[in-house]
N, C-alpha and C positions, 0 to 999 in steps of 0.2 A: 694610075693606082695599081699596087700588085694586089690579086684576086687568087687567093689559097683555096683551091678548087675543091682540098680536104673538108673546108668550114664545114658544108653542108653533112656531109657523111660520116664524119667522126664527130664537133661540135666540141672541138677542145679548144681548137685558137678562136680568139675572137672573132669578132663579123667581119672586122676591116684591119687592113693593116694600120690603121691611124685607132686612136685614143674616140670612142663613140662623141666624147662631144665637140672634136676634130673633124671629126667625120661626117656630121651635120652641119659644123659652120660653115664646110666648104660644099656644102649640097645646096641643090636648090628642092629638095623634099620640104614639106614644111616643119619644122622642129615639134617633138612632142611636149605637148602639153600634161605639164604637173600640177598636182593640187598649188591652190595659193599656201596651202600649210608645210609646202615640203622646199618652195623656193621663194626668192626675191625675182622679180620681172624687171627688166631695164627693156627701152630698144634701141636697137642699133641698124644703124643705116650701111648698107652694104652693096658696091657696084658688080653688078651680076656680068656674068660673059657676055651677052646679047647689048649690052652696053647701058641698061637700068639700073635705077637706084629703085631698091626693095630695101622697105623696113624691115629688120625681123625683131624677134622676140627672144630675148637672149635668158635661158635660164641659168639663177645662181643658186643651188643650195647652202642654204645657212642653219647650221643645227638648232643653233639657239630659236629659228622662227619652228623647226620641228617639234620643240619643247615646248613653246609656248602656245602652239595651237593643239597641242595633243597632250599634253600633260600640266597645264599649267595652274589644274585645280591643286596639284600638289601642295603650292604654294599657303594654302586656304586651310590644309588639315590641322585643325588645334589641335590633335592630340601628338604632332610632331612637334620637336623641338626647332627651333633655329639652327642647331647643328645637325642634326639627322637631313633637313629639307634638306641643308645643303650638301652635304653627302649624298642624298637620293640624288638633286640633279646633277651632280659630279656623276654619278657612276651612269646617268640616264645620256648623257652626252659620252660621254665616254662612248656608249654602247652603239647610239645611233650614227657616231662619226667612223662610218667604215672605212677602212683603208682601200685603197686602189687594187682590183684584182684586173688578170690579165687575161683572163677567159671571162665566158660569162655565165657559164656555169660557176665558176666562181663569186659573181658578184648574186648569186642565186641562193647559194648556200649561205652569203653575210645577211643574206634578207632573213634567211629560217637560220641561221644565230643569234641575229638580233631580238626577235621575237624570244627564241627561247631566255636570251639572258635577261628579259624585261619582265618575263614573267616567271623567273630565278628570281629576281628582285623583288615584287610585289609579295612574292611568301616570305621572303626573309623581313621586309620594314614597313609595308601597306598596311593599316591597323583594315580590319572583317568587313567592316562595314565601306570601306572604299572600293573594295578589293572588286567590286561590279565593273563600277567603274573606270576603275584600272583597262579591266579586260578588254572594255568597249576600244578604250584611248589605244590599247595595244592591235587588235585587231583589226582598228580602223587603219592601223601606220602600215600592220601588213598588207590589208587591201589595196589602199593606194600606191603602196613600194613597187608591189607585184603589177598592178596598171602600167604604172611607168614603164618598169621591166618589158610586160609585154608590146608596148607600144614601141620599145627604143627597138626590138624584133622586128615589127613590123615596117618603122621606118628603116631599117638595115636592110631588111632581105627586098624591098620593093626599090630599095635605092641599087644595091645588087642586080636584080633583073633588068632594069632599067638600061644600066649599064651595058648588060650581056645581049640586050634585045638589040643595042644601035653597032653590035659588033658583029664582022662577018657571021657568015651561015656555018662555019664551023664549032662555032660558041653558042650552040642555038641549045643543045643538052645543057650546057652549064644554067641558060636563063630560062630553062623547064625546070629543072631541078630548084633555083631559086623561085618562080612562080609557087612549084607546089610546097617548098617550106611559107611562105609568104600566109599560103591557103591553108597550113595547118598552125600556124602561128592565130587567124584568127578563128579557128573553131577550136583554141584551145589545144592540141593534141598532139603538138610539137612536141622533138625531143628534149630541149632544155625546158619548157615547161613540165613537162613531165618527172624529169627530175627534179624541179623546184620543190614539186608535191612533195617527192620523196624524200628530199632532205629534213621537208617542216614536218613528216608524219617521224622519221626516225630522232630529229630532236625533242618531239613529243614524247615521243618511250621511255627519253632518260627518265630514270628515276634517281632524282634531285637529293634525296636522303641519305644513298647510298654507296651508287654506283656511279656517281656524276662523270669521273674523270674516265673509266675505262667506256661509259657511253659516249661521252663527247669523240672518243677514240675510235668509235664504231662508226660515230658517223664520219670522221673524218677520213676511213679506208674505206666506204660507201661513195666518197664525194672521189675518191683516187681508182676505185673501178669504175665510174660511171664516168671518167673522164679518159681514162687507157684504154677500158678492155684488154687489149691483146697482144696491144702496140709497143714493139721496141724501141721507138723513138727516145733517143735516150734524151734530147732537147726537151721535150713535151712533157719525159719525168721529172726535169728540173725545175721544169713552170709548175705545173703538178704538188712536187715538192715544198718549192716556195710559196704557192700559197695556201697549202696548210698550214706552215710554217706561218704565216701572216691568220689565220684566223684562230691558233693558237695564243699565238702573241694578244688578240683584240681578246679574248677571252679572261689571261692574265690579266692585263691593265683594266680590264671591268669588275673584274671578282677584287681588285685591291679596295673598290670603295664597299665592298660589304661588312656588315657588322660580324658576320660572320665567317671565317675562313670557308673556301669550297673546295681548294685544293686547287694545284698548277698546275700548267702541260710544259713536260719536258719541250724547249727550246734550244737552240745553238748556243745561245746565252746563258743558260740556264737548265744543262739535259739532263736533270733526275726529277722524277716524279715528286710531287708536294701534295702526299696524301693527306694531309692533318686538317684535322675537321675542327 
């Protein structure tokens, strides 16, 4: 495995050079456990190096079981039509089917976009009196998202040391430095947790009435310093680049199922601003 010694100190490229759920099928760490509401569970039998056969648990997220475990009182509101339901769950799938990012401070920020566009949605088509409930279903998905999140951390950086500890005395700093993000990954106070916060408090500010697009715009030069800093890496701008580029995009194709225009983010596809309300 190649090991980007950067990971821990800047926190721009991902934890491994493989795909995290690449990364765990070929680990012998035990895989993290998600809610039953966020996956499908199969097991799969798998011949380990030592020359055993170990079950594991193979997670599949399926949006459709995220909907129906978390919003599927939807379905139930009389005062929606049959077309509005089905529009709300068009734009609610929409929203919860992140695209693939390639940091994870990226996949951090689709969590605190998510939320924010769900709770876009509920003031735009939830009739007042659901609107409680909404919040609960929305706040429960953060919860659990962000569990996930922090576990897939902790199973990364203890599979990381692990690695650095069975490797000469030279790599002995590399599997300190993983140890002590491992140790701030579980009290919380890591650096990509800590930006997480930061993204869900500055998607929180938008104000949805007015300023929607030039907010979404702040956080997304929030989510481009807290990934640089300082750095010329001109590779790391393009990743960088791209996936704004990609939570731009998830934003457009969300806001198409609202009754109400919110306005567009300039895209490659598409690069003038769509202020019209």
């Amino acid at each position: 495995m190649n090991i980007d010694n950067r990971v821990y100190s800047n926190n721009i490229r991902d934890l491994s050079s493989q795909p995290l759920s690449e990364f765990k099928e070929n680990s012998r760490i035990p895989k993290v456990d998600l809610t039953e509401a966020e996956a499908t569970i199969r097991q799969k039998e798998k011949w380990m190096p030592d020359g055993t056969l170990q079950a594991q648990l193979i997670v599949e997220r399926t949006d459709r079981n995220i909907y129906d475990s978390y919003f599927s009182f939807i379905d139930e509101i009389e005062d929606l039509s049959a077309k509005e339901k089905s529009l709300i769950r068009g734009a609610l799938l929409d929203s919860i089917s992140a695209p693939s990012m390639e940091t994870t401070d990226g996949k951090a920020l689709l969590i605190a976009q998510t939320t924010f566009e769900l709770n876009y949605l509920k003031e735009q088509w939830i009739p007042a009196e659901y609107q409680e409930q909404m919040n609960t279903a929305i706040q429960q998905l953060e919860s659990d998202r962000f569990q996930a999140f922090d576990a897939e951390l902790k199973a990364t950086y203890q599979q990381l040391y692990e690695i650095m500890s069975n490797l000469p005395e030279r790599f002995s700093e590399s599997a300190e430095s993983y140890a002590k993000a491992l140790q701030e990954v579980e009290q919380g106070t890591h650096q990509l947790q800590t930006a997480s916060r930061q993204y869900l408090a500055a998607f929180k500010s938008i104000d949805g009435k007015g300023q929607l697009i030039q907010g979404f715009e702040q956080v997304l030069q929030l989510f481009e310093e807290t990934q640089l800093g300082s750095t010329s890496d001109d590779v790391l701008r393009r990743i960088v680049e791209d996936q704004k580029e990609r939570a731009r995009e998830h934003w457009n194709s969300f806001s198409g199922w609202l009754p109400q225009r919110a306005g567009r983010l300039p895209t490659q596809y598409a690069p003038a601003y769509d202020l019209k309300g």
